[in-house]
Each structure stands twice: as structure tokens, then as C-alpha cells.
N, C-alpha and C positions, 0 to 999 in steps of 0.2 A: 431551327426555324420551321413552322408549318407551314407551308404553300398553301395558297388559297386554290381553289378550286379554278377559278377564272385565267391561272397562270398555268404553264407546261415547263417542269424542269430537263431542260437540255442537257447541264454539265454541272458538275456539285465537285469543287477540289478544295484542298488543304492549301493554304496561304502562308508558308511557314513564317515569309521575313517578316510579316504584320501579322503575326499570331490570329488569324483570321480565315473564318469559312467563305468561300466565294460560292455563290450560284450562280448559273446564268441562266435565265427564262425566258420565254414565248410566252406573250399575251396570248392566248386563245382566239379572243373574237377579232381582234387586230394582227396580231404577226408584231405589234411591238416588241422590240428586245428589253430584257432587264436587265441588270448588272448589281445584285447586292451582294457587299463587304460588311458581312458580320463581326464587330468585333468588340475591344473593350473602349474604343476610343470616345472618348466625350465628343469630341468636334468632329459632330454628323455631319455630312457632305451627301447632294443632290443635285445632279446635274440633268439636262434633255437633251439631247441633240438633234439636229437631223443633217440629213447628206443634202446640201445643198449645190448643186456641178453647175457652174454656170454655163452657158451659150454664149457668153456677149461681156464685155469687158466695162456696160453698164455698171456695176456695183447694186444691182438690188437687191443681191443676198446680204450686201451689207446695210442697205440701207433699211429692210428691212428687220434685220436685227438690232436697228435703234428705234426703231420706230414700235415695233411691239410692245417694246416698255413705257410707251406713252398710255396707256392706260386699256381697260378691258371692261368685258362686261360686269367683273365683280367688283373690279374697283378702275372706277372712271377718273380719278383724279389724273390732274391734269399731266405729271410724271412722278407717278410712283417709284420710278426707282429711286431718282434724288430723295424722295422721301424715309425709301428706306436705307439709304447712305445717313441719314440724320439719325433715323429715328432707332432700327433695328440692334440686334445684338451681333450681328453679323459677326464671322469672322473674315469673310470672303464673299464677295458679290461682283458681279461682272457677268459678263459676256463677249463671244469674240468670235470675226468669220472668220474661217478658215478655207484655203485653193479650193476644198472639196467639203465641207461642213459648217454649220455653225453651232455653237454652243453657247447655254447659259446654266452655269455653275453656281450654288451658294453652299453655304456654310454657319454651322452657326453649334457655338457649345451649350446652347438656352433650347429646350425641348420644345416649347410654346412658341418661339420667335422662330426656328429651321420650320414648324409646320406652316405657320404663315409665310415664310419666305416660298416655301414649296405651292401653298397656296395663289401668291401671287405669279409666280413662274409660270405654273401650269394655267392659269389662267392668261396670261400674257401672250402665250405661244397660239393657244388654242381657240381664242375669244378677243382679240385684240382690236382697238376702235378703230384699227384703218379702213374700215368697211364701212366706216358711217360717217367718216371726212374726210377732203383730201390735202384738209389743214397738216395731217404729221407727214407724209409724202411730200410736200412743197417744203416744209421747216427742215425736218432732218435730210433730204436726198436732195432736191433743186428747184431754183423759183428763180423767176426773172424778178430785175431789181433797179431802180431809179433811187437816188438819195432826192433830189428835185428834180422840177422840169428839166433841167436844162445838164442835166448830167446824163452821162452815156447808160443804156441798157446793159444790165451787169446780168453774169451768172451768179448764185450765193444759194448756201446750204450746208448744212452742219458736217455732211460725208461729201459734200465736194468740197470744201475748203480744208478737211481730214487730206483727204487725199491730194491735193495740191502742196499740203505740206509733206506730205511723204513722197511725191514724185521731186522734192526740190532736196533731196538725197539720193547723192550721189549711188552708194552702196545699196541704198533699196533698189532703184530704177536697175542697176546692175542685177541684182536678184531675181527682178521678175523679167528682167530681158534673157539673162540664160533658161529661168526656167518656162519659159515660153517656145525656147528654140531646142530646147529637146523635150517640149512635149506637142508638139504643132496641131496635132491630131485626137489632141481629145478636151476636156474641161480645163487643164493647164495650161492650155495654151492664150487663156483670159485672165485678167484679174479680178480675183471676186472682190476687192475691196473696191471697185473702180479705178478708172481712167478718166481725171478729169474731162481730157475732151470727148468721151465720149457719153458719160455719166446723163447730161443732158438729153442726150438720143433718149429716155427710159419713160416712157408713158405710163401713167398712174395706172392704166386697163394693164398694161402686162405687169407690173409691180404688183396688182392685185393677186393674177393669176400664176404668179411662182408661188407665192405664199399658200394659195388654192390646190397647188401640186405639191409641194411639198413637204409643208407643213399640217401633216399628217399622222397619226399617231404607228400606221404600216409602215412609214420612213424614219422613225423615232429611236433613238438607244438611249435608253433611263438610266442611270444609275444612283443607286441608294449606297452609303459605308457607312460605318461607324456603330454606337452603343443604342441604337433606336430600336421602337418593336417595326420590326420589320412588315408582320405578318398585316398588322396596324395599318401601316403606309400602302402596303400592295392594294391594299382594300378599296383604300379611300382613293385612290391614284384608280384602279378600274371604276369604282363605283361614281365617283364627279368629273372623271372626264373618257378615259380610255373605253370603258361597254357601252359607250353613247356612240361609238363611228361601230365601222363593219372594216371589214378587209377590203382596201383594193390595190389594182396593179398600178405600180409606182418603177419605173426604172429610171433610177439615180447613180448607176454603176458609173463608175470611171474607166471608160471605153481603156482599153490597153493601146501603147502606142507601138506604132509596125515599125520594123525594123528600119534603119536609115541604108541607105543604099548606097555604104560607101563601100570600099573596096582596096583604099590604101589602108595603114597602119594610123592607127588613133592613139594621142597622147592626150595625159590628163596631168594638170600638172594646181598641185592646191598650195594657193602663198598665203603666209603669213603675216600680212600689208606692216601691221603691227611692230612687226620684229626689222621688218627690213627698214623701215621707217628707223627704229630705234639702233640700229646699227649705222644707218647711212649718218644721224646726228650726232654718231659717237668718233666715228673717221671717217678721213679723207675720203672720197670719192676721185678716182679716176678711169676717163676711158677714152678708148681711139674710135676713130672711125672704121665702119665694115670695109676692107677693102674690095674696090671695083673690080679687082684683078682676080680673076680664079686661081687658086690652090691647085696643087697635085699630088697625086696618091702613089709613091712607088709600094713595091711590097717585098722582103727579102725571104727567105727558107735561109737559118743559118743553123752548122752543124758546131754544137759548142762541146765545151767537157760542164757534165754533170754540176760541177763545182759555180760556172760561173752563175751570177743572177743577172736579172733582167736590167738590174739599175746601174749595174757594168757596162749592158751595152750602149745603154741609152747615154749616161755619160760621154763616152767614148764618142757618140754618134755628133752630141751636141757640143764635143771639143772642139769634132772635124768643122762643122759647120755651124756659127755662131749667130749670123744674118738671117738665114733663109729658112732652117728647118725651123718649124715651127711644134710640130708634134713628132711624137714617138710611141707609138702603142703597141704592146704586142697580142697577139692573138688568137695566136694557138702555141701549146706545148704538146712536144710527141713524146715519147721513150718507152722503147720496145724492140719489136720485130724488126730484122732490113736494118736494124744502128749497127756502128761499134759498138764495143764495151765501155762503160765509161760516160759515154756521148748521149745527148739530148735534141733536139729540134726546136729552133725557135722561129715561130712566123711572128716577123716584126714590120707594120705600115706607118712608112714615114711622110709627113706631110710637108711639103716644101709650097711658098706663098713669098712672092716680090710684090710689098704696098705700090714699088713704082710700075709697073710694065709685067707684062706678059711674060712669062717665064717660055725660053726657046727648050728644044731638044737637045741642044747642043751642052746649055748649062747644066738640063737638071742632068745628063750623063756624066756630064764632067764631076759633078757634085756626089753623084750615087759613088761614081769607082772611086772617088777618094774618100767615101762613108767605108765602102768595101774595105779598100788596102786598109785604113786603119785597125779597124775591128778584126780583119784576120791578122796583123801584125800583133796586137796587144790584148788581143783575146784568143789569139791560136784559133779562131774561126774557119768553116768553110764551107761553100756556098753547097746547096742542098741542089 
């Protein structure tokens, strides 16, 4: 591929698993990124993106990215994209926000229909009519609403009644609640799709001016793949939109979040809802209640022969004691230095728990020396 003059190659690697040359580029007079996948495929792919971070749990990163495909300066009809859901040879069309980005993606294996798709894209992002109404802002994001006089003042709009349908799952609202609470401190900590209740708060002057900030060809990553002339596309992409801006400062970085300020031990623990679900309808389910009564922890040092195993003594432990012990764990094994010949060390904590009352000192002693005598009678045991 010959790089045009107006681009800068950064990285140029071999793409073995898709038999494909990759570039990656620097616009020049922008700081746009490129991304072309050279290869043999028919069904070329074109995407734009930009780093969208929100501040505010508005959604007009999102609503902005429906509202763009309401029509532009080249092509004003009234939504293009349904049009070209009809009309086009697509093979892939859409768009989609993203916590930290948004993107719009096509596709197409017809070389004439991928450059009008491209056409229309970069026109939509870059030239789009929300600067001359504030008719797509009130339809796709929010607008107060009366069916008649005498019916209440409603909220309605395309991304907030999106988004009411997705906060009325259960599993979404879970999603963006955890990842809210570990990331408090920067762009994640909002939802760019919106929050219905807040979605409202979002005035058409600042809807304007995210679009104004970010939507920019300096915050932009292009990428071109597939059997197209590449050199073709770079051209037409700087010459009808990209050498028409200059560079400017744009910070969209996603702030890093500072460490949490704990101090005890942190468990993470990932379920399978699915499987447990699918087990629980397969058997019986049973369970007791936690008991109100504290547990207690003895702990023994016993000196065994080599021979015996752990599941001997625990046996032995839970013959003595059938009510009360409730666990048996061992915890360390010695053998070495300071033993007999023969002999091993076993640290073994046993957990003893009365669902009715408080366990006295009197019991659990009584309990431990007849754990003792047995395990040294039937295991040849001795205490360490």
C-alpha cells in the first residue's frame, strides 16, 4: 500500500491469523489515528470512533449518537440510516455507545455501496443537522409530553424510554451498579447510555457542546480492512473531511482510579447464576439457619507414625464426638528435624458449635480430653 503524503506511518506488522498487512497511521494535519487491514477479504469494513468520557449520567453521548444519523449537510433526509437499512447492500450497519467511546461501524461486499456508506458516516459524524434544530435533540434524547389537556405532563424520547427499558433489568442495573462502585473516580462512574432520572437534566446548549468537543477528527480512530484500494480511501477521507480541521487539544483520557483505602483482605468471588439456577431445579434444596451461638476453635500438635493419614484421625475425631464437632481441618504437616524416626506432626483445628446455647469451658474440655484419649488409644497418638 502507498501512504499518501497527508498520513504518517507509526507501525506496519504482519497479521498472520487474517493473512493481512496492518498499518497504523497519524493524520498529519489532525493527529487522527488510522487503522488499515489490508487483505484479501471482499467484505470491507469502516468504522470512526471517538473517545466519548462522560461527566454526568445524562446520556448525551448516547443520544447523540442517534441523533447524528438523522441527517447532514450532504444528505439532509430526514433518517438516513432507516434508509439505508432498506436501501443499501450492507452487510453490517449500526452504531453503539460505549462507558468510554462511541462507534459507528459498516460494512459492505459491493465496492460502490461501502463508499457511500463511508460517505454517509463521515458525513453524519462531522456535518450533522443538530446544529440547525432542536427537533432531533427533543425526538431521540427528551421532550415533555401531554397526550390531551387533561392528562399529566410526561417525560418521552427515543434514549429515554431505551433506557428505562434497560434499567427495568434486573442484571443491567447490577452491572452498572458494580461498575460504578469500583470506578467512583473517573468517567465510569456515570452511565453514558443514561439514567432515566437524570437524562432530563441535559440541555440542548450542553448536548450541543459535547458534540463541539468531541467530535473531532484529533479524538477520532478510523479504521479501514478488507480488499479495497486503500491508498483511494486515505485520500478521499483527508481530502472531503479530515485536511479541513487543524489539530487541537482535546483531553478524553479516562482519569485512572486511585487506589481504595482498604486495609483488610478482599475477596472476589464470580457465580454462575445460570448453573446454580440449573442445579437448584434439578435437586432438592436444603438449609438450616446460621446459628446465633458462637463456634469454637481448639487446635491440637499431635505426634503420629508416618503411616497414619489425616482421614484416620478425623474419623476417629467424629466417632468421639457426633453432636458437637462440627469441622475438622488440619493445617500443617512437619517431618524432619526434633521427630522420632518414623513419626510426623499433625496440626489439627477443630471446630465445636451448640445451635442451642453457649458452649461453657467445662464442656468443650470435657469434649477435647475424650477427642484426645481416643485418637492416642487408636491411633497411638501424642500430644506435641
Amino acid at each position: 500500500m502507498n501512504i499518501p503524503s497527508t498520513y504518517r506511518l507509526v507501525e506496519k506488522r504482519e497479521i498472520k491469523e487474517l493473512q493481512a498487512q496492518g498499518y497504523l497511521l497519524s493524520h498529519v494535519r489532525t493527529g487522527a489515528r488510522v487503522l488499515c487491514v489490508e487483505c484479501d477479504d471482499d467484505n470491507k469494513v469502516f468504522s470512526i470512533g471517538f473517545r466519548t468520557t462522560p461527566e454526568s449520567s445524562n446520556g448525551v453521548a448516547h443520544i447523540i449518537e442517534h441523533t447524528v444519523l438523522c441527517g447532514s449537510d450532504k444528505y439532509p433526509a430526514k433518517d438516513p440510516f432507516v434508509e439505508l437499512i432498506k436501501g443499501s447492500l450492507n452487510t453490517f450497519l449500526n452504531a453503539m455507545t460505549y462507558p468510554d467511546k462511541t462507534v459507528y461501524p459498516v460494512a459492505s461486499c459491493n465496492d460502490k455501496d461501502f463508499k457511500n456508506l463511508m460517505s454517509v458516516y463521515m458525513d453524519a459524524v462531522f456535518h450533522p443537522n443538530i446544529y440547525k434544530t432542536r427537533t432531533f435533540f427533543e425526538q431521540e434524547g427528551w421532550h415533555y409530553e401531554m397526550e390531551d389537556k387533561d392528562s399529566p405532563l410526561i417525560y418521552n424520547g427515543v434514549v429515554y424510554n431505551e433506557m428505562k427499558g434497560a434499567y427495568s433489568s434486573a442484571d443491567d442495573v447490577l452491572q452498572e451498579e458494580v461498575k460504578q462502585a469500583l470506578y467512583p473516580d473517573n468517567a465510569y462512574a456515570y452511565d453514558s447510555g443514561g439514567t432515566p432520572n437524570i437524562i432530563p437534566s441535559l440541555t440542548y446548549e450542553q448536548y450541543i457542546e459535547f458534540h463541539k468537543r468531541y467530535y473531532h477528527p484529533t479524538n477520532s480512530y478510523i479504521y479501514l480492512y478488507g480488499n479495497c484500494d486503500m491508498e483511494e480511501r486515505l485520500n478521499w477521507i483527508d481530502e472531503e473531511y479530515l485536511g479541513k480541521y487543524d489539530h487541537i487539544e482535546i483531553d478524553s483520557t479516562v482519569k485512572l482510579q486511585k487506589a481504595f483505602d482498604i486495609t483488610t483482605e478482599v475477596y472476589y468471588a464470580d457465580i454462575h447464576w445460570t448453573n446454580v439456577m440449573r442445579a437448584i431445579r434439578k435437586n432438592k434444596v436444603e438449609f438450616s439457619e446460621l446459628s446465633k451461638y458462637p463456634p469454637v476453635s481448639r487446635d491440637l500438635a499431635l505426634l503420629l507414625d508416618k503411616s497414619v493419614e489425616f482421614a484416620q484421625v478425623e474419623q476417629v475425631a467424629r466417632q468421639s464426638e457426633r453432636k458437637l464437632l462440627k469441622r475438622v481441618e488440619l493445617f500443617d504437616v512437619y517431618e524432619g528435624k526434633n521427630l522420632p524416626a518414623g513419626k510426623k506432626s499433625y496440626a489439627v483445628n477443630f471446630i465445636l458449635q451448640d445451635e442451642q446455647k453457649t458452649m461453657g469451658d467445662k464442656q468443650i474440655d470435657a469434649i477435647m480430653q475424650k477427642l484426645i484419649a481416643n485418637i492416642k488409644k487408636q491411633l497411638n497418638a501424642e500430644l506435641r
